[in-house]
TIMI-2910 file (N, C-alpha, C, CB; in pm, 1 decimal, decimal comma, always signed):
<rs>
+----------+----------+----------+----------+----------+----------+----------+----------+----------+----------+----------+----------+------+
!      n_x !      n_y !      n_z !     ca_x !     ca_y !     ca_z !      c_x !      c_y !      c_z !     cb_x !     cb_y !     cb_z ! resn !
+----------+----------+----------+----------+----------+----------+----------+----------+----------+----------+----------+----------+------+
!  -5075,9 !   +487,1 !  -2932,5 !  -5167,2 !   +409,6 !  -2850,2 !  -5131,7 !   +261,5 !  -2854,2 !  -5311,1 !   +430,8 !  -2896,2 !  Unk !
!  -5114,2 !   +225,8 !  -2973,1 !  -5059,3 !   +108,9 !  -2971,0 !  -4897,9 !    +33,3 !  -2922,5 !  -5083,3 !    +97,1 !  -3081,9 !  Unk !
!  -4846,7 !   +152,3 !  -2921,9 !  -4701,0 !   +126,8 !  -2838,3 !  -4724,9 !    +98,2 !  -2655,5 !  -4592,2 !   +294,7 !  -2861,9 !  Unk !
!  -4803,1 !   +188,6 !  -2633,1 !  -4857,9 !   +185,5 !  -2467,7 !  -4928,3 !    +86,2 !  -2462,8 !  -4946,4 !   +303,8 !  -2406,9 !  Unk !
!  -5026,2 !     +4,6 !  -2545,7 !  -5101,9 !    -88,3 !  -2484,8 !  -4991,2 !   -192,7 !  -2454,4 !  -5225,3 !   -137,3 !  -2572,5 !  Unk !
!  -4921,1 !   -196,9 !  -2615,7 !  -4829,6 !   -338,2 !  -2563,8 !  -4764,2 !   -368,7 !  -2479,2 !  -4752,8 !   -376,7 !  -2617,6 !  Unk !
!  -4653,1 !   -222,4 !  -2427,0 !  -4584,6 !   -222,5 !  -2312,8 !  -4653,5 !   -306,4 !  -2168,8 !  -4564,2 !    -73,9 !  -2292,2 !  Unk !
!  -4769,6 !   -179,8 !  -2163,8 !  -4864,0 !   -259,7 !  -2035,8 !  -4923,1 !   -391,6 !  -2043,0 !  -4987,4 !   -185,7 !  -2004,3 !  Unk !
!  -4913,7 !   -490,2 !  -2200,9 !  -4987,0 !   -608,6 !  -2183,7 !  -4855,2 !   -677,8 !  -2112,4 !  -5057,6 !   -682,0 !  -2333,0 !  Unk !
!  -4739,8 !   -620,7 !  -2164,5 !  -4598,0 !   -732,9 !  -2160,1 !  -4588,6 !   -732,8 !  -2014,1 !  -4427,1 !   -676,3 !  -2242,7 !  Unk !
!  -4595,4 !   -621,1 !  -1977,3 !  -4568,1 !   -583,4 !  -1812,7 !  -4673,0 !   -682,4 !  -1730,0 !  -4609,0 !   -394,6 !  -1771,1 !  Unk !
!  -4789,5 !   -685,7 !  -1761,2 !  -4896,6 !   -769,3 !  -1660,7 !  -4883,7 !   -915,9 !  -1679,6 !  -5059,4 !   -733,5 !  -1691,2 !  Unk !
!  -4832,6 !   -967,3 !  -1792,4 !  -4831,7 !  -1115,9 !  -1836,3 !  -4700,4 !  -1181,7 !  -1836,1 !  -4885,0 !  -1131,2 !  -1974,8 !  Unk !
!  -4598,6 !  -1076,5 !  -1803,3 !  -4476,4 !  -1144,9 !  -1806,7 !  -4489,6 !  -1223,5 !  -1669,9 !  -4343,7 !  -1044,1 !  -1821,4 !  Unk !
!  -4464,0 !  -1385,5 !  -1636,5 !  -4458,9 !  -1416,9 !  -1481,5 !  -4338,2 !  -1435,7 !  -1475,7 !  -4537,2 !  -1533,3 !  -1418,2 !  Unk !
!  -4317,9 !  -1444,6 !  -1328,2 !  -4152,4 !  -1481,0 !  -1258,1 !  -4160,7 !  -1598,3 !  -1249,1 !  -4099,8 !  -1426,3 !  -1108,2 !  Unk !
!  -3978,2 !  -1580,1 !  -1273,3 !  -3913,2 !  -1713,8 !  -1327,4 !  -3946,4 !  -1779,8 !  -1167,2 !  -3712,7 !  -1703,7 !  -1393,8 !  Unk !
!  -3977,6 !  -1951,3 !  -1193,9 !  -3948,0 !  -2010,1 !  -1051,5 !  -3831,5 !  -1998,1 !  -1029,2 !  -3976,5 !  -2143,0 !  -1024,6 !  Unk !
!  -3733,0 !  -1991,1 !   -912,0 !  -3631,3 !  -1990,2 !   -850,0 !  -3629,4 !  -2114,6 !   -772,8 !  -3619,9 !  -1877,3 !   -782,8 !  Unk !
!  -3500,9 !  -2203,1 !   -771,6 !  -3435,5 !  -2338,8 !   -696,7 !  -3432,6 !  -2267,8 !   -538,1 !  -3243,4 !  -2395,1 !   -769,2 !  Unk !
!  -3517,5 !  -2326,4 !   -431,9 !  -3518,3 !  -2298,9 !   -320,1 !  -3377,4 !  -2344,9 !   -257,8 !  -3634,8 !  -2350,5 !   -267,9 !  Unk !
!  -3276,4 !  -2218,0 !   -238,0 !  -3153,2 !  -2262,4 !   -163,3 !  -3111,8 !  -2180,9 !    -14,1 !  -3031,6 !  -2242,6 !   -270,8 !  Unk !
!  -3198,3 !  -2235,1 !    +28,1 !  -3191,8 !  -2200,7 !   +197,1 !  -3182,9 !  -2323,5 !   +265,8 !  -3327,6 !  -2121,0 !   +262,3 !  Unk !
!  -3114,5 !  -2269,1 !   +379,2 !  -3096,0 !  -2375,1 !   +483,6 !  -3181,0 !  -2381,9 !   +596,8 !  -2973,7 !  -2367,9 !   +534,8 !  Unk !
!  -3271,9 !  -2325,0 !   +645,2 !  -3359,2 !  -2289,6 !   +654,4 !  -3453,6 !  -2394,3 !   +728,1 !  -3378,6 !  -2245,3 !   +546,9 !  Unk !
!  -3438,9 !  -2442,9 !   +856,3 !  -3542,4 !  -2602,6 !   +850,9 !  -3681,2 !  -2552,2 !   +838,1 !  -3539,7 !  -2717,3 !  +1014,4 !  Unk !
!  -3745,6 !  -2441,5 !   +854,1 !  -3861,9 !  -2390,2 !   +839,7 !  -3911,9 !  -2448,8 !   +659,1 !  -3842,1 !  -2211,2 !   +874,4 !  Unk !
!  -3802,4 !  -2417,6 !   +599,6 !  -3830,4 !  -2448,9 !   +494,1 !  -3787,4 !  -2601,7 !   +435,6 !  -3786,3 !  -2348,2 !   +433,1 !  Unk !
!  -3702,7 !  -2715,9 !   +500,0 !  -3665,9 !  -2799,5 !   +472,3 !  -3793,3 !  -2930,5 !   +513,8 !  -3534,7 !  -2787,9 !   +524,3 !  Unk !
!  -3847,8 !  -2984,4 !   +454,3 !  -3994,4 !  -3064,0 !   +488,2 !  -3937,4 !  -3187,3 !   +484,6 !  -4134,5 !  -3050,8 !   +377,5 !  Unk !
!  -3795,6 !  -3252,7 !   +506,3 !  -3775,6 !  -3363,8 !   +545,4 !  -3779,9 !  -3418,3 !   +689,7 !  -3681,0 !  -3379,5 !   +498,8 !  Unk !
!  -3845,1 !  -3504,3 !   +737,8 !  -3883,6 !  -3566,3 !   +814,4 !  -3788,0 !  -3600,1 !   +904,0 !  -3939,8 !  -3646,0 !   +767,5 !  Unk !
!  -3676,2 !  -3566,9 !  +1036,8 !  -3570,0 !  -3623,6 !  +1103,9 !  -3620,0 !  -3741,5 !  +1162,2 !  -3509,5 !  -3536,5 !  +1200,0 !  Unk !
!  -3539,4 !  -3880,8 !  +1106,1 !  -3564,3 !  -4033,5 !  +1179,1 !  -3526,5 !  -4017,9 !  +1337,3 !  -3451,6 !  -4167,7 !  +1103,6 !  Unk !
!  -3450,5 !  -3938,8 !  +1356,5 !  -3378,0 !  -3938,7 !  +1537,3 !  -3526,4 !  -3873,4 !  +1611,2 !  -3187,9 !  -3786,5 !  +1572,5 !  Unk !
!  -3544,3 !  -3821,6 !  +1556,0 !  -3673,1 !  -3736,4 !  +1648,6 !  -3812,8 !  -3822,5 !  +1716,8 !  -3751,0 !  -3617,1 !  +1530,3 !  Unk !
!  -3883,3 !  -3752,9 !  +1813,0 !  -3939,3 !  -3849,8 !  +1902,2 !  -4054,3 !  -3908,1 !  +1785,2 !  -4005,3 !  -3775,4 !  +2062,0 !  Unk !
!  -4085,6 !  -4052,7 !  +1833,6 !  -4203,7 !  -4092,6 !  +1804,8 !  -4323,3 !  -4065,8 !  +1832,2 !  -4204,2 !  -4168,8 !  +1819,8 !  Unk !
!  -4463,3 !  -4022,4 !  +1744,4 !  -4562,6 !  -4051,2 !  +1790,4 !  -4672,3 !  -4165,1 !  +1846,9 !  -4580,7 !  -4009,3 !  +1738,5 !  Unk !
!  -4670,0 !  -4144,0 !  +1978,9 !  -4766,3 !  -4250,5 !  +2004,1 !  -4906,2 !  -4259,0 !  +1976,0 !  -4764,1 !  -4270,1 !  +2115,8 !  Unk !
!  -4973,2 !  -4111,2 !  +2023,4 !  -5105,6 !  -4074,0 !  +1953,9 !  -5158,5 !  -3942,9 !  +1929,0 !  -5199,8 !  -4125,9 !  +2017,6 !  Unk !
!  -5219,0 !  -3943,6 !  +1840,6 !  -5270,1 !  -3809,3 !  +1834,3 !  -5431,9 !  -3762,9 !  +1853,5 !  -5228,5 !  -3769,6 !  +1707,5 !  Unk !
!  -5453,5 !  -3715,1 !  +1932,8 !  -5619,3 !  -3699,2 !  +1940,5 !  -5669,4 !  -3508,9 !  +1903,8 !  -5674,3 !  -3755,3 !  +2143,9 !  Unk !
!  -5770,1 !  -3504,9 !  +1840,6 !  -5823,4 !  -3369,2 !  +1806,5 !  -5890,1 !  -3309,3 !  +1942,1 !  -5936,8 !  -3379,9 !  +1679,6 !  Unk !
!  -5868,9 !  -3256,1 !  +1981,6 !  -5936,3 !  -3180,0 !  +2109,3 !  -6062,1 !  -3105,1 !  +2092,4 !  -5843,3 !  -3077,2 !  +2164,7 !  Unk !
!  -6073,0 !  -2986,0 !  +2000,8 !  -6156,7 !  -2874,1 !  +1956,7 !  -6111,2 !  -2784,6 !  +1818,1 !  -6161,5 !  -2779,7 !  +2080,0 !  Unk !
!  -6213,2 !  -2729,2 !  +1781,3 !  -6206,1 !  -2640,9 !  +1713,0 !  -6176,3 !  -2492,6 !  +1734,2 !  -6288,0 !  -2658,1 !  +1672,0 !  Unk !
!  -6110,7 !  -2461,7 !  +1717,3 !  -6032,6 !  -2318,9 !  +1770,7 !  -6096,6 !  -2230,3 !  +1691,9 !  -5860,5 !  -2301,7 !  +1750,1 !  Unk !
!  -6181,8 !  -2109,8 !  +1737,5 !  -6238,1 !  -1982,6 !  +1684,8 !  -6103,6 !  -1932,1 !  +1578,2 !  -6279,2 !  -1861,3 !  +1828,8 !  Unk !
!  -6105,3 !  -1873,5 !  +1473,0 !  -5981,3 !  -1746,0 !  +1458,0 !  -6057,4 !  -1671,4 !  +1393,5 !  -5828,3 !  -1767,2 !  +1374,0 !  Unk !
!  -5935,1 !  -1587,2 !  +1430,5 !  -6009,2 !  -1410,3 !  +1523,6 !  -5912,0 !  -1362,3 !  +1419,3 !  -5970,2 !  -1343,5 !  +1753,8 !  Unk !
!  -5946,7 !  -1200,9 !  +1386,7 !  -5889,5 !  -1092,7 !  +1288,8 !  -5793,9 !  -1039,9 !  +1374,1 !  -5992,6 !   -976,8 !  +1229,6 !  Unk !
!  -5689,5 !   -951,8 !  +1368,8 !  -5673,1 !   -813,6 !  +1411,6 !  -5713,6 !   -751,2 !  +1571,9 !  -5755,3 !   -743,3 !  +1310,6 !  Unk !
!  -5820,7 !   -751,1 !  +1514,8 !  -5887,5 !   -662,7 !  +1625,3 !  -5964,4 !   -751,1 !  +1733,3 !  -5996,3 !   -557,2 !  +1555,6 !  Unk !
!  -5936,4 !   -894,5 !  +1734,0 !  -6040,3 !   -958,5 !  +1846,7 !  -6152,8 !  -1011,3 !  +1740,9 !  -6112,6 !   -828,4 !  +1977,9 !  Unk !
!  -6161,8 !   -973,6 !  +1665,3 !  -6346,3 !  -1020,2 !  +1616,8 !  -6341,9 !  -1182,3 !  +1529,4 !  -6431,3 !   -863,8 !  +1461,0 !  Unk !
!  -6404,8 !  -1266,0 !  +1585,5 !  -6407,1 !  -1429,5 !  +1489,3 !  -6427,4 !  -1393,2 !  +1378,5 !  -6523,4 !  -1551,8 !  +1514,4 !  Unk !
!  -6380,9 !  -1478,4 !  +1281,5 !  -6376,1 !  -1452,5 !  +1108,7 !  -6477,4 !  -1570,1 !  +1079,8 !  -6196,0 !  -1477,1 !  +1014,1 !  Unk !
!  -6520,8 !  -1626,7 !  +1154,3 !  -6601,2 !  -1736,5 !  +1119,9 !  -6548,3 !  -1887,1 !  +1080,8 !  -6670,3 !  -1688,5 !  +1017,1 !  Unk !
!  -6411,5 !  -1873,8 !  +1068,9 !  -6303,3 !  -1963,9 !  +1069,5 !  -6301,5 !  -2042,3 !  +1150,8 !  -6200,4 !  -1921,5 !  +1074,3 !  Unk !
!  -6254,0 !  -2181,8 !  +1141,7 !  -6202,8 !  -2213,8 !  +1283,7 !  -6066,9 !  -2335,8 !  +1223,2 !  -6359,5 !  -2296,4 !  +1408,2 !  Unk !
!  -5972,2 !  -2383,0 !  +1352,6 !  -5904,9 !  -2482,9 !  +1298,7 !  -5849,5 !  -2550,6 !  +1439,5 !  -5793,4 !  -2430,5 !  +1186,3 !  Unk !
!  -5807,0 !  -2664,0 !  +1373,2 !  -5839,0 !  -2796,3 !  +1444,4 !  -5724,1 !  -2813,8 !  +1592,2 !  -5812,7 !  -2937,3 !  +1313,2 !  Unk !
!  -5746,8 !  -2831,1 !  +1701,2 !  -5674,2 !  -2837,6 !  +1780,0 !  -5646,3 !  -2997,6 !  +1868,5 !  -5718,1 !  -2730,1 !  +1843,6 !  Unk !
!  -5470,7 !  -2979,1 !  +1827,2 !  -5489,6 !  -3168,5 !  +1836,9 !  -5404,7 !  -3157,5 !  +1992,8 !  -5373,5 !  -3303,9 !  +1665,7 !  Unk !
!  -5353,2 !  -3282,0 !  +2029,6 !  -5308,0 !  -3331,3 !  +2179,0 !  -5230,9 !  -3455,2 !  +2133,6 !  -5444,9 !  -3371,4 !  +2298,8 !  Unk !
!  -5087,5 !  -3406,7 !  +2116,3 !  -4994,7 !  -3535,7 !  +2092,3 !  -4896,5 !  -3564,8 !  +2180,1 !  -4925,0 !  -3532,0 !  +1973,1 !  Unk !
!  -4907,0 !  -3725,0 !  +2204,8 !  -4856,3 !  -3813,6 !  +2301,1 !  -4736,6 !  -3889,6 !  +2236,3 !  -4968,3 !  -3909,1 !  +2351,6 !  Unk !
!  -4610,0 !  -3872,8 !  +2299,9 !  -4465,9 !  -3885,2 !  +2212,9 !  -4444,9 !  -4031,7 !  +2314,1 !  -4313,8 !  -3717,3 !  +2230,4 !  Unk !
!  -4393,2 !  -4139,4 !  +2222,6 !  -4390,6 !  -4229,1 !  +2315,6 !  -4247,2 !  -4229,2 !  +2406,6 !  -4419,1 !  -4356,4 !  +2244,3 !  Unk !
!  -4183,6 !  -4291,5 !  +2458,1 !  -4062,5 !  -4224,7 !  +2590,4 !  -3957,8 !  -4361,3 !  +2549,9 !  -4139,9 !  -4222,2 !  +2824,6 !  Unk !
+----------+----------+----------+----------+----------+----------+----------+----------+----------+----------+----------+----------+------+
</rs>
């Protein structure tokens, strides 16, 4: 009994190692490109319902903005 508990404590408490994120990946790269357009403004429009699966509101909502890139 005591051989099985330990196994299963080691198993639930061992965590994973962090891993060095090495993708190229721009989804994953959060540096900012200087060439890219400027913002001129940003305004919030509404609050957006979100919905499950099936159509039904979760009671959630999130923020819906309107951005103006200057030329």
């Amino acid at each position: 009994m005591c051989i099985y508990y330990w196994t299963l404590h080691q198993i639930y408490t061992d965590m994973a190692k962090k891993r060095k994120l090495n993708s190229k990946n721009p989804k994953y790269n959060k540096s900012i490109r200087p060439d890219g357009p400027a913002i001129d403004k940003r305004i919030k429009m509404c609050d957006a319902a979100i919905r499950n699966a099936t159509g039904n509101k979760t009671g959630e909502t999130a923020a819906v903005y309107a951005v103006y890139y200057k030329n």
